[in-house]
PyMOL Python script that loads the backbone (N, CA, C, O; Angstrom):
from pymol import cmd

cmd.read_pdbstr("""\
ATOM      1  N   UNK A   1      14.810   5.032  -9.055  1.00  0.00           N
ATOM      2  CA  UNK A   1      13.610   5.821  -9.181  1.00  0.00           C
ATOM      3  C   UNK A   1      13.959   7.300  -9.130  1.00  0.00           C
ATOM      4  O   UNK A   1      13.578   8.030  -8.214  1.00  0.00           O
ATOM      5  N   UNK A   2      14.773   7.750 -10.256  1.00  0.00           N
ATOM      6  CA  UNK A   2      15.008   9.377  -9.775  1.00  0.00           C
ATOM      7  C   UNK A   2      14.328   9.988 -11.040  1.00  0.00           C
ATOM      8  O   UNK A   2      13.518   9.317 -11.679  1.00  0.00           O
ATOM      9  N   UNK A   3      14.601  11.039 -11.337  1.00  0.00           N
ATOM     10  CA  UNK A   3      13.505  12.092 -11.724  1.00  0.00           C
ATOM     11  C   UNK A   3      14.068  11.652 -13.347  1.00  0.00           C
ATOM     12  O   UNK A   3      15.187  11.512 -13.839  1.00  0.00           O
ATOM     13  N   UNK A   4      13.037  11.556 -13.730  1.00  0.00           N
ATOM     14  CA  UNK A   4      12.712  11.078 -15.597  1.00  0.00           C
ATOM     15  C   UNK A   4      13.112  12.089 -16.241  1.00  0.00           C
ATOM     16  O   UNK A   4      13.875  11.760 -17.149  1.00  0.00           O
ATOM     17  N   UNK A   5      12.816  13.857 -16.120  1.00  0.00           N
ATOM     18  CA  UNK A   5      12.770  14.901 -16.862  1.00  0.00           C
ATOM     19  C   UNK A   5      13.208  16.309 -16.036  1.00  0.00           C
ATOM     20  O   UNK A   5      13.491  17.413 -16.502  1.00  0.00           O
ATOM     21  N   UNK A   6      13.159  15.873 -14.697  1.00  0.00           N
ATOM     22  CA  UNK A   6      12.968  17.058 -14.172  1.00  0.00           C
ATOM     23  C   UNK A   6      11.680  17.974 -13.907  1.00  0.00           C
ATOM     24  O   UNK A   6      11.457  18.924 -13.157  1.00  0.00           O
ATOM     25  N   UNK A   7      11.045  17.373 -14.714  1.00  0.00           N
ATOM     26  CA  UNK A   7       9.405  18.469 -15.165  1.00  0.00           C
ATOM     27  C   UNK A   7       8.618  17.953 -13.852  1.00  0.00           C
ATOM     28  O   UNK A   7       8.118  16.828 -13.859  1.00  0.00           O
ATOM     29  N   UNK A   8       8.516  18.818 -12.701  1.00  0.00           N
ATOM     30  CA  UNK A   8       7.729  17.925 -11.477  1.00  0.00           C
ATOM     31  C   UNK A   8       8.241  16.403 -10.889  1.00  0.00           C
ATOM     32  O   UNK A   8       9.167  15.722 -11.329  1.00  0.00           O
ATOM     33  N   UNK A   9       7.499  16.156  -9.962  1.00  0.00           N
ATOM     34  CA  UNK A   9       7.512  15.138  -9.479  1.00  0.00           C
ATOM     35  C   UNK A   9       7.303  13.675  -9.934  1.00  0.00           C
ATOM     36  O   UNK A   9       6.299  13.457 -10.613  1.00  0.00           O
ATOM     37  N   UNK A  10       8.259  12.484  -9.597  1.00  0.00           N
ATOM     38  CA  UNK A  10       7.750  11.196  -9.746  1.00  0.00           C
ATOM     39  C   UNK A  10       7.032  10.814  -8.985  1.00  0.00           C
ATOM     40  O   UNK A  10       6.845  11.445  -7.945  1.00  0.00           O
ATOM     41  N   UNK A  11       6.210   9.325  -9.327  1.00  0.00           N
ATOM     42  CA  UNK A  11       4.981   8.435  -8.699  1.00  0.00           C
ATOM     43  C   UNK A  11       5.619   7.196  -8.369  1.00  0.00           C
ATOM     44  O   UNK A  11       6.377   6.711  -9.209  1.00  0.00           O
ATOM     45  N   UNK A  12       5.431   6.593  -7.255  1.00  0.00           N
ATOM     46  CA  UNK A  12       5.253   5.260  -7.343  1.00  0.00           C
ATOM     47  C   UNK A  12       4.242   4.500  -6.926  1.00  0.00           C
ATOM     48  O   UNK A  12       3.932   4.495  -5.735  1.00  0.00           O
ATOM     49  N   UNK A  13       3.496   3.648  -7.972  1.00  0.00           N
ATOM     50  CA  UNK A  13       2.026   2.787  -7.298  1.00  0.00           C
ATOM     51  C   UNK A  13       2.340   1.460  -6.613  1.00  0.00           C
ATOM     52  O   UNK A  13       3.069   0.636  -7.165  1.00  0.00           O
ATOM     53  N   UNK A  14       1.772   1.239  -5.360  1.00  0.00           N
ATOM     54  CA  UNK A  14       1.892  -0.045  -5.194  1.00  0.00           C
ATOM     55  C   UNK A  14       0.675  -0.871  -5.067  1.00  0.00           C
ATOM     56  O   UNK A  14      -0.352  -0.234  -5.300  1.00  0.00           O
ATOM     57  N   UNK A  15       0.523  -1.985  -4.795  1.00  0.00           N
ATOM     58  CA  UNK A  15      -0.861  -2.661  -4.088  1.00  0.00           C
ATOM     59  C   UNK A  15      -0.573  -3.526  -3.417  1.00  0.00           C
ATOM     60  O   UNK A  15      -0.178  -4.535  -4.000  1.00  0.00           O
ATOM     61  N   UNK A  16      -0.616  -3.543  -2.289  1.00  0.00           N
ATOM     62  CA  UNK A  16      -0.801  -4.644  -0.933  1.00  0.00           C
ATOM     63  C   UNK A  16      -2.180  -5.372  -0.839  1.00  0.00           C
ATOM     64  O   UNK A  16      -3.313  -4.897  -0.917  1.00  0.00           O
ATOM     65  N   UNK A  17      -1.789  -6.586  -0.660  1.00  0.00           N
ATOM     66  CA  UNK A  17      -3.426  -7.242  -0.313  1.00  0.00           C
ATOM     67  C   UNK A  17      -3.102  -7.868   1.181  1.00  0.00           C
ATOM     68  O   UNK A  17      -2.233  -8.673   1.516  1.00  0.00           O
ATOM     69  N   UNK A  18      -4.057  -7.243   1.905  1.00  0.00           N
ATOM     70  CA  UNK A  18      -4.296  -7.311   3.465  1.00  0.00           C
ATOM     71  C   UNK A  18      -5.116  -8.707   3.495  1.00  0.00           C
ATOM     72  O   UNK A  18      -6.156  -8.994   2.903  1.00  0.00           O
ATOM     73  N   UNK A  19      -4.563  -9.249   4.105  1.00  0.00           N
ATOM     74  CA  UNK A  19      -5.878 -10.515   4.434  1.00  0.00           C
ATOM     75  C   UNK A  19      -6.361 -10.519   5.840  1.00  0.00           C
ATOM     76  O   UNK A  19      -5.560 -10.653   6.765  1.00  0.00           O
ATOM     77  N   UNK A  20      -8.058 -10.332   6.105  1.00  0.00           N
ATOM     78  CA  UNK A  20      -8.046 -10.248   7.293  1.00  0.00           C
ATOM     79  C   UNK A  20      -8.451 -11.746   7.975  1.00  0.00           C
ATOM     80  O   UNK A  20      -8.604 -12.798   7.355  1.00  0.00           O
ATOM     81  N   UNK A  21      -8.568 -11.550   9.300  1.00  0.00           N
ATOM     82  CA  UNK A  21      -8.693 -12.853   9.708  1.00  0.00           C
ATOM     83  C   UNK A  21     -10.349 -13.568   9.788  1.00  0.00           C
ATOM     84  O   UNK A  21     -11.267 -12.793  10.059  1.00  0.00           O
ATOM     85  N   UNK A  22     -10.524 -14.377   9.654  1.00  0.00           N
ATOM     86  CA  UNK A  22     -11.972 -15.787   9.521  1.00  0.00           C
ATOM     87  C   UNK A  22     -12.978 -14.988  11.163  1.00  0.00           C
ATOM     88  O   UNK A  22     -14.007 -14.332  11.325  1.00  0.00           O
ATOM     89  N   UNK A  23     -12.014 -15.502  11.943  1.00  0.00           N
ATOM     90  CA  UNK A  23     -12.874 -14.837  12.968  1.00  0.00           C
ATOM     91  C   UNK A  23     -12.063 -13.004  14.042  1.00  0.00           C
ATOM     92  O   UNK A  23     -10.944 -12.504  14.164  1.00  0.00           O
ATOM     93  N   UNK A  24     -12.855 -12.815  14.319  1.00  0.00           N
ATOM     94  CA  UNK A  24     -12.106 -11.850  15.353  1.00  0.00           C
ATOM     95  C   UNK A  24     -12.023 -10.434  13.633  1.00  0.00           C
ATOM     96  O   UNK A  24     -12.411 -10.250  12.479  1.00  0.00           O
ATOM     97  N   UNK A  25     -11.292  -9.920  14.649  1.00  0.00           N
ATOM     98  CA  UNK A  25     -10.948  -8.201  13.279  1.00  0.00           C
ATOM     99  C   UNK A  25      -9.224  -8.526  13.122  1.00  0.00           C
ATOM    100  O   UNK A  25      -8.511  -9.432  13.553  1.00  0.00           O
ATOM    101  N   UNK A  26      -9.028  -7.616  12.494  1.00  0.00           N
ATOM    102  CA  UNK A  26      -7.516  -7.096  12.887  1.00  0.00           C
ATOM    103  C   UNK A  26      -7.344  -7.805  11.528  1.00  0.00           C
ATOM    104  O   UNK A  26      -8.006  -8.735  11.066  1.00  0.00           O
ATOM    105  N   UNK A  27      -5.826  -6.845  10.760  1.00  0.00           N
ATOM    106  CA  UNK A  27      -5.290  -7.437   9.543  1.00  0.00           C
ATOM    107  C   UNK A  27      -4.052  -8.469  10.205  1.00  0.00           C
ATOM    108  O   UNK A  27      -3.715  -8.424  11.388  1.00  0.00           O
ATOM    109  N   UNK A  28      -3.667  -9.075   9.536  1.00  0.00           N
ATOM    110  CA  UNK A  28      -2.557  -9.931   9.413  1.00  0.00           C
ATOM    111  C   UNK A  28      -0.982  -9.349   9.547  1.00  0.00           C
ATOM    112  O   UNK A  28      -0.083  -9.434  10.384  1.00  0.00           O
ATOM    113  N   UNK A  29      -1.167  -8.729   8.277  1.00  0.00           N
ATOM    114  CA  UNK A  29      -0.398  -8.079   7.546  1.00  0.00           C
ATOM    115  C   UNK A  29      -0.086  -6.506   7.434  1.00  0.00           C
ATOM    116  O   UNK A  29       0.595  -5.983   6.552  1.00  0.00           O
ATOM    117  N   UNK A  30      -0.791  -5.786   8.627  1.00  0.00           N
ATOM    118  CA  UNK A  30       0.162  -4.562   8.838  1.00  0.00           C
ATOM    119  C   UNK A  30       1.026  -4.211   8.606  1.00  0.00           C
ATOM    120  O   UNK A  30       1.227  -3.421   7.684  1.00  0.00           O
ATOM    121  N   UNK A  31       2.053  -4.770   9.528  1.00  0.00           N
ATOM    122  CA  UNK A  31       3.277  -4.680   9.017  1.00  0.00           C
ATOM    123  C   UNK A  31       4.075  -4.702   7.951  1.00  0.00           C
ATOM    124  O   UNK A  31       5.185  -4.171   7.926  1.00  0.00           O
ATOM    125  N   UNK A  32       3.383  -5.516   6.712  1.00  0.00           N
ATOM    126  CA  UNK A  32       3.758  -4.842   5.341  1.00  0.00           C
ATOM    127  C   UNK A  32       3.752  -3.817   5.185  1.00  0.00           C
ATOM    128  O   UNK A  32       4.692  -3.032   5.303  1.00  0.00           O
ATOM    129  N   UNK A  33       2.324  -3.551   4.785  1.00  0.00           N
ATOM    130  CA  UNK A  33       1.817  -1.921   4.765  1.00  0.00           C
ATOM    131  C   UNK A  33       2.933  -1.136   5.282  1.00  0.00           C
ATOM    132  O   UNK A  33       3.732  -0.576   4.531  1.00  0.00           O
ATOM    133  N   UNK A  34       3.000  -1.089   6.562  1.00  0.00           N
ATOM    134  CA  UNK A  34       3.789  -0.351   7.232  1.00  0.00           C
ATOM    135  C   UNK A  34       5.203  -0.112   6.784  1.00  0.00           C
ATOM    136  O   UNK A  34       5.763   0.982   6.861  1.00  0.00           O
ATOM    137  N   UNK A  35       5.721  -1.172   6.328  1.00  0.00           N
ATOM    138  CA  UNK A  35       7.363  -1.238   5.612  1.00  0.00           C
ATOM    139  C   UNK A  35       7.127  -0.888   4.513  1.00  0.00           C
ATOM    140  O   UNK A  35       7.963  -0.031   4.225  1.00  0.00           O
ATOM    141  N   UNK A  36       6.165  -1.128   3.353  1.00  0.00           N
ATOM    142  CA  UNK A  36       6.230  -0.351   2.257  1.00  0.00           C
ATOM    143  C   UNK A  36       6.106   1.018   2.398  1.00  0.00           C
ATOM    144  O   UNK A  36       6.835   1.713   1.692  1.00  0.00           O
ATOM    145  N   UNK A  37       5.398   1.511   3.099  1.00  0.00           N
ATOM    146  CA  UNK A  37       5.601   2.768   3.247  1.00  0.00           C
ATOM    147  C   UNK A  37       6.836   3.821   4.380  1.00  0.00           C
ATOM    148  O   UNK A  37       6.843   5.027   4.628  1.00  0.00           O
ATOM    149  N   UNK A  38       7.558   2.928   4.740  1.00  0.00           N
ATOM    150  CA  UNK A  38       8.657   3.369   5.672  1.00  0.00           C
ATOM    151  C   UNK A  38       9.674   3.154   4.566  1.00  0.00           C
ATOM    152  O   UNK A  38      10.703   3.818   4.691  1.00  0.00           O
ATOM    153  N   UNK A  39       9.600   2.461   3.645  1.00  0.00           N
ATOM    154  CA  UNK A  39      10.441   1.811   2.741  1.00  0.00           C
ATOM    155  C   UNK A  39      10.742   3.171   1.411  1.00  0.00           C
ATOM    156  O   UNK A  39      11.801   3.547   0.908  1.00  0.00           O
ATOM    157  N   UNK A  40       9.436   3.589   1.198  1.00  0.00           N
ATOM    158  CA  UNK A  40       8.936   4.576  -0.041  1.00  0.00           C
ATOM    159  C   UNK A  40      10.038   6.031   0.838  1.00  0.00           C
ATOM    160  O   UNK A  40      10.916   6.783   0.413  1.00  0.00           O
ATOM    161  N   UNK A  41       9.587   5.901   1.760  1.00  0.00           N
ATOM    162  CA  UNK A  41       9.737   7.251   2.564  1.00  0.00           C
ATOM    163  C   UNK A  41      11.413   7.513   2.887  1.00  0.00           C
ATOM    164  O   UNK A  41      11.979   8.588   3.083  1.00  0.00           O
ATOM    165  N   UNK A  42      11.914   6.305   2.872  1.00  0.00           N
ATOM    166  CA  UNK A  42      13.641   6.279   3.145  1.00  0.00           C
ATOM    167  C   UNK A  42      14.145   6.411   1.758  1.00  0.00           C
ATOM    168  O   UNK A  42      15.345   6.682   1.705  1.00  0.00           O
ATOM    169  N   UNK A  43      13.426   6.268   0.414  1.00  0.00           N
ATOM    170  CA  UNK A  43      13.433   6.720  -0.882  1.00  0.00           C
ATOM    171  C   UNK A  43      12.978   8.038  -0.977  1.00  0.00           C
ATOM    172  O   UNK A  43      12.357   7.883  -2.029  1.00  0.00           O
ATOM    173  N   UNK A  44      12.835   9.006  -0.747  1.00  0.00           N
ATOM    174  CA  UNK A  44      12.163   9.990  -0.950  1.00  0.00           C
ATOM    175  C   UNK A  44      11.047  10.791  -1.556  1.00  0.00           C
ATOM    176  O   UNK A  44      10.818  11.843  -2.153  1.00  0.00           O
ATOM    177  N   UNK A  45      10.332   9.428  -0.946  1.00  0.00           N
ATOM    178  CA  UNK A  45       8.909   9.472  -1.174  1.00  0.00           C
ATOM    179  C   UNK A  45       7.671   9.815  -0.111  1.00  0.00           C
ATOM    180  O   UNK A  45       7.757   9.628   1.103  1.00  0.00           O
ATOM    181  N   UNK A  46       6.881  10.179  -0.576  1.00  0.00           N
ATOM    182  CA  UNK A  46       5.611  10.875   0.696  1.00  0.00           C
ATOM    183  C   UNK A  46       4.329   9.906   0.173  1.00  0.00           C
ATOM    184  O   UNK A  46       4.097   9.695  -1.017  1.00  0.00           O
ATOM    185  N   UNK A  47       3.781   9.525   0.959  1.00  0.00           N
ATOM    186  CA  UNK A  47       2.296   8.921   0.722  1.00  0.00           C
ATOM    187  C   UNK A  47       1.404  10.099   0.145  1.00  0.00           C
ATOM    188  O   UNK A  47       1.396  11.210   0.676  1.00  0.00           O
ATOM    189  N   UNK A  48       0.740   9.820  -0.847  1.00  0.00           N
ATOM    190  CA  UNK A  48      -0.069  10.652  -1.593  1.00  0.00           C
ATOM    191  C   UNK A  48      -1.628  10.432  -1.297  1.00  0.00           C
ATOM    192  O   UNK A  48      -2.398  11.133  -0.640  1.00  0.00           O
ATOM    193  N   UNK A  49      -1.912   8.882  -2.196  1.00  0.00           N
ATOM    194  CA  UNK A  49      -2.959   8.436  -1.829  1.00  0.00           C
ATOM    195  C   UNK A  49      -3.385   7.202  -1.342  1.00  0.00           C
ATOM    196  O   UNK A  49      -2.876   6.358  -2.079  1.00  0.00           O
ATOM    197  N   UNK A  50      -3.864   6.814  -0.727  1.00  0.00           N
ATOM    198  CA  UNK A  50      -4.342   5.595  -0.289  1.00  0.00           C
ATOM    199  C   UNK A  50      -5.633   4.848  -0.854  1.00  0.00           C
ATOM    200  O   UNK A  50      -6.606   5.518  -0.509  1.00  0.00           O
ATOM    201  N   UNK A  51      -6.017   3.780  -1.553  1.00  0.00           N
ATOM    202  CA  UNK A  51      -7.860   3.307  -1.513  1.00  0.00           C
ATOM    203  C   UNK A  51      -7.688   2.164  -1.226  1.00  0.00           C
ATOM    204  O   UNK A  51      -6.595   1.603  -1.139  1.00  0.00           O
ATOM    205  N   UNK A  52      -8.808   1.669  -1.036  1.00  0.00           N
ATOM    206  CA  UNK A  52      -8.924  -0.084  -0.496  1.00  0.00           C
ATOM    207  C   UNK A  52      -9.934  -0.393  -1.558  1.00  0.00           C
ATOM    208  O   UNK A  52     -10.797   0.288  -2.112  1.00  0.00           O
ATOM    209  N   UNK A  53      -9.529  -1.704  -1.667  1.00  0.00           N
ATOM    210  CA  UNK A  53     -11.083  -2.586  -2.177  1.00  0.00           C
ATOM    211  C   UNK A  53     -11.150  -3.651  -1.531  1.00  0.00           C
ATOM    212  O   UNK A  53     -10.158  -4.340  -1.294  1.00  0.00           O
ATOM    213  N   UNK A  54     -12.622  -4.006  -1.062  1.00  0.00           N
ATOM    214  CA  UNK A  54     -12.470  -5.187   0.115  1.00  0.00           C
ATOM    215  C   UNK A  54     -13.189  -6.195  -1.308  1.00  0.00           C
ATOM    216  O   UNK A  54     -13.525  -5.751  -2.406  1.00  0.00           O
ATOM    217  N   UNK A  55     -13.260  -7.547  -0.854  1.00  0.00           N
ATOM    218  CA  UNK A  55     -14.011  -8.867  -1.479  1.00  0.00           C
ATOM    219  C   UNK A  55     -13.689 -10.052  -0.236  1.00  0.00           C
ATOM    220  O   UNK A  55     -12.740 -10.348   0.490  1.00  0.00           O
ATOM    221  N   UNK A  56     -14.832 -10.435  -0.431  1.00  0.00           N
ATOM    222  CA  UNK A  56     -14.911 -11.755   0.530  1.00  0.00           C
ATOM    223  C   UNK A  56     -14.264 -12.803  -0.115  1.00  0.00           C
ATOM    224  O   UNK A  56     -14.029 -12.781  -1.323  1.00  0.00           O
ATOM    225  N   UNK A  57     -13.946 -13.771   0.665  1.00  0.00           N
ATOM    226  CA  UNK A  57     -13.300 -14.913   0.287  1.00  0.00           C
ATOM    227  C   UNK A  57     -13.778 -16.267   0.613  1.00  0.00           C
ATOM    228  O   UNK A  57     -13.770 -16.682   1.772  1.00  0.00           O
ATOM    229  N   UNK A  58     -14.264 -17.079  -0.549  1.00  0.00           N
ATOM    230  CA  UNK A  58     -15.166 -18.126  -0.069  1.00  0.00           C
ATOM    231  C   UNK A  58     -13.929 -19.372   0.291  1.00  0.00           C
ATOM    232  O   UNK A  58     -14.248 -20.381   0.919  1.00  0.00           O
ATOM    233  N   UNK A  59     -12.529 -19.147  -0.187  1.00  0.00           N
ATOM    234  CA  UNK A  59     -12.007 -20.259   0.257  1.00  0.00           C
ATOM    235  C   UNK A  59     -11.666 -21.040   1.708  1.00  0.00           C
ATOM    236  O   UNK A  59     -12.120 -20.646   2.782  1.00  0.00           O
ATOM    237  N   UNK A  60     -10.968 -21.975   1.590  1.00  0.00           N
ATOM    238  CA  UNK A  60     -10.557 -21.947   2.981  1.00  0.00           C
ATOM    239  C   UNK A  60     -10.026 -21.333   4.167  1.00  0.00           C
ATOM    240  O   UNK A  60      -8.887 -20.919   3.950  1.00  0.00           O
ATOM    241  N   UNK A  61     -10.348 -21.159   5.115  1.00  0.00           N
ATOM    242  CA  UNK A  61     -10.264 -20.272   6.205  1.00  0.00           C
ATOM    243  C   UNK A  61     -10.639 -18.613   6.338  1.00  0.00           C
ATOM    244  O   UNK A  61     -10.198 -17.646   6.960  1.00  0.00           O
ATOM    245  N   UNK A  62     -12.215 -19.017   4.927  1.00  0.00           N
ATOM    246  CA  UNK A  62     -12.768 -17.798   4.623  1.00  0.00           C
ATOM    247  C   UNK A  62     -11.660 -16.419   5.308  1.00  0.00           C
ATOM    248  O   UNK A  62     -10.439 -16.415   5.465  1.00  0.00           O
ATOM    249  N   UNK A  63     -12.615 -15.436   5.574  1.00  0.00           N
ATOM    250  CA  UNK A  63     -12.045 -14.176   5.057  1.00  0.00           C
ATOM    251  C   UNK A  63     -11.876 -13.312   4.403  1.00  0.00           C
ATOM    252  O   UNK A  63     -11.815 -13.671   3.227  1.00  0.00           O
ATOM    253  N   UNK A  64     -11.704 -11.826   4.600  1.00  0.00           N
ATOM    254  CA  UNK A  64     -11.773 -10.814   3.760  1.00  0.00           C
ATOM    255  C   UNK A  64     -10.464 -10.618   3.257  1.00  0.00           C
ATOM    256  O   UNK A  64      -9.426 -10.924   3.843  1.00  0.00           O
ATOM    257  N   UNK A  65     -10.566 -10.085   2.127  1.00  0.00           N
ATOM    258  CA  UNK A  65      -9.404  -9.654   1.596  1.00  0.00           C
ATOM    259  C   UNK A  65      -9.627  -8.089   1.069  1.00  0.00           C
ATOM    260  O   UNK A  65     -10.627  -7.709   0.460  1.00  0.00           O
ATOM    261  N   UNK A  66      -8.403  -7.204   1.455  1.00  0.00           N
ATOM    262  CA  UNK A  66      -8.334  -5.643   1.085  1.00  0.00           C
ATOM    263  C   UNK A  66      -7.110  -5.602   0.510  1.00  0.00           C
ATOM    264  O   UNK A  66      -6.088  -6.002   1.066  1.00  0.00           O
ATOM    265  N   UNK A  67      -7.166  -5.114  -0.631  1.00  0.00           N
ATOM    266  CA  UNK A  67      -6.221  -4.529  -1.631  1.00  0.00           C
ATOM    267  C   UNK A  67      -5.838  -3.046  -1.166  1.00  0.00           C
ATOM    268  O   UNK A  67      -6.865  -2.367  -1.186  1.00  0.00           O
ATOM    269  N   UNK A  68      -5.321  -2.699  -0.975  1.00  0.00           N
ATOM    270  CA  UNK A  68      -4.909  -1.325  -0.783  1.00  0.00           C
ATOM    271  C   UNK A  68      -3.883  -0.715  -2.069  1.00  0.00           C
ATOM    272  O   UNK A  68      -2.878  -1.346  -2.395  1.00  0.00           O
ATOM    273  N   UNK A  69      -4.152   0.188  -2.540  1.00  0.00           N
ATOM    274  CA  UNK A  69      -3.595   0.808  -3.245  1.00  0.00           C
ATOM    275  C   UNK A  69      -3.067   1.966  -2.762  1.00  0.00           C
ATOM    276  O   UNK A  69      -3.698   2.819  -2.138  1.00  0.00           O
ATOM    277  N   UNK A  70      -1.245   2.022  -3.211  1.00  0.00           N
ATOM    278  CA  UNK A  70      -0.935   3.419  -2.093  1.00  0.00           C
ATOM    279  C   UNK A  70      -0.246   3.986  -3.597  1.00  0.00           C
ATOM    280  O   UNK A  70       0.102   3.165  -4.446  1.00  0.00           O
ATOM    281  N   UNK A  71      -0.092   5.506  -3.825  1.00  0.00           N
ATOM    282  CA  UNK A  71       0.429   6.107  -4.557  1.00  0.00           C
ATOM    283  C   UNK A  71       1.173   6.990  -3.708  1.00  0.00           C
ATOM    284  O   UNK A  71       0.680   7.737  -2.863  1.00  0.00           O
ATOM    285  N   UNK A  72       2.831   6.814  -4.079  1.00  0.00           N
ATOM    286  CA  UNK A  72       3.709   7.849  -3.329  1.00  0.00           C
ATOM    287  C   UNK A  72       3.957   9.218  -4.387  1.00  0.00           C
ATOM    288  O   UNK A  72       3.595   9.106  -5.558  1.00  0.00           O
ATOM    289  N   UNK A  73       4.543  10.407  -3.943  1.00  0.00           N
ATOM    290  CA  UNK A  73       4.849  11.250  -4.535  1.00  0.00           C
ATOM    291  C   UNK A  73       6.516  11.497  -4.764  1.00  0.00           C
ATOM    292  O   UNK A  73       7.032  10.382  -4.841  1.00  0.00           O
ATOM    293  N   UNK A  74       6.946  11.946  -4.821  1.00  0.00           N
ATOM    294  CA  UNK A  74       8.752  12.036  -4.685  1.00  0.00           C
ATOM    295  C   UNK A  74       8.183  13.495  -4.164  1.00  0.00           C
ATOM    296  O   UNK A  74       7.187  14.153  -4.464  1.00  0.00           O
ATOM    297  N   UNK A  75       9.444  13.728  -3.102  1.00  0.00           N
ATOM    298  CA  UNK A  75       9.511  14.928  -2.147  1.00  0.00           C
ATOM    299  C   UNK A  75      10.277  15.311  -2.894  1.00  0.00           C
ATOM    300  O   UNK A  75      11.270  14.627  -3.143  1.00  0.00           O
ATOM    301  N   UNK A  76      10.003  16.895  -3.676  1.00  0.00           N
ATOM    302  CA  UNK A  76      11.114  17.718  -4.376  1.00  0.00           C
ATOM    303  C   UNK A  76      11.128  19.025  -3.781  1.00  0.00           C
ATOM    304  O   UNK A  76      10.150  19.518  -3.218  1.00  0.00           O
ATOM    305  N   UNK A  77      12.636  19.775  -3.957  1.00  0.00           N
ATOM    306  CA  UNK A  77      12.263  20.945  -2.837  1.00  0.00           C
ATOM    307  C   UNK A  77      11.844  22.201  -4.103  1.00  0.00           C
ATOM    308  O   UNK A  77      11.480  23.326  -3.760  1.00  0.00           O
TER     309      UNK A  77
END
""", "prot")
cmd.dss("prot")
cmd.show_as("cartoon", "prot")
cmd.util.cbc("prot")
cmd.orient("prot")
């Protein structure tokens, strides 16, 4: 992932889907999240933007599900 042109900065998009739990709060899956972005950052990358989209989940062991979308920047000096 290094620089295409030189002309500014690179992007990288990702999307995580968080599943939360049936009863009680709390995600599952933090700790993804968390390594993709410790992961981006040992690449020389900065978190830019973050969004979520939530949807319910009628399957088994119902639940929400959040997509998170993270866009990194490349740190250039």
């Amino acid at each position: 992932m290094g620089k295409s042109n030189g002309e500014g900065p690179n992007y990288v998009i990702l999307q995580i889907v968080l599943k939360e739990k049936f009863i009680g709060s709390g995600s599952k899956n933090l700790t993804e999240l968390e390594s993709a972005i410790n992961t981006q950052a040992a690449k020389g990358y900065r978190l830019h933007t973050i969004t979520t989209t939530a949807s319910g989940s009628k399957g088994m062991g119902g639940g929400d599900r959040i997509q998170a979308t993270l866009v990194f920047e490349e740190i250039t000096d």
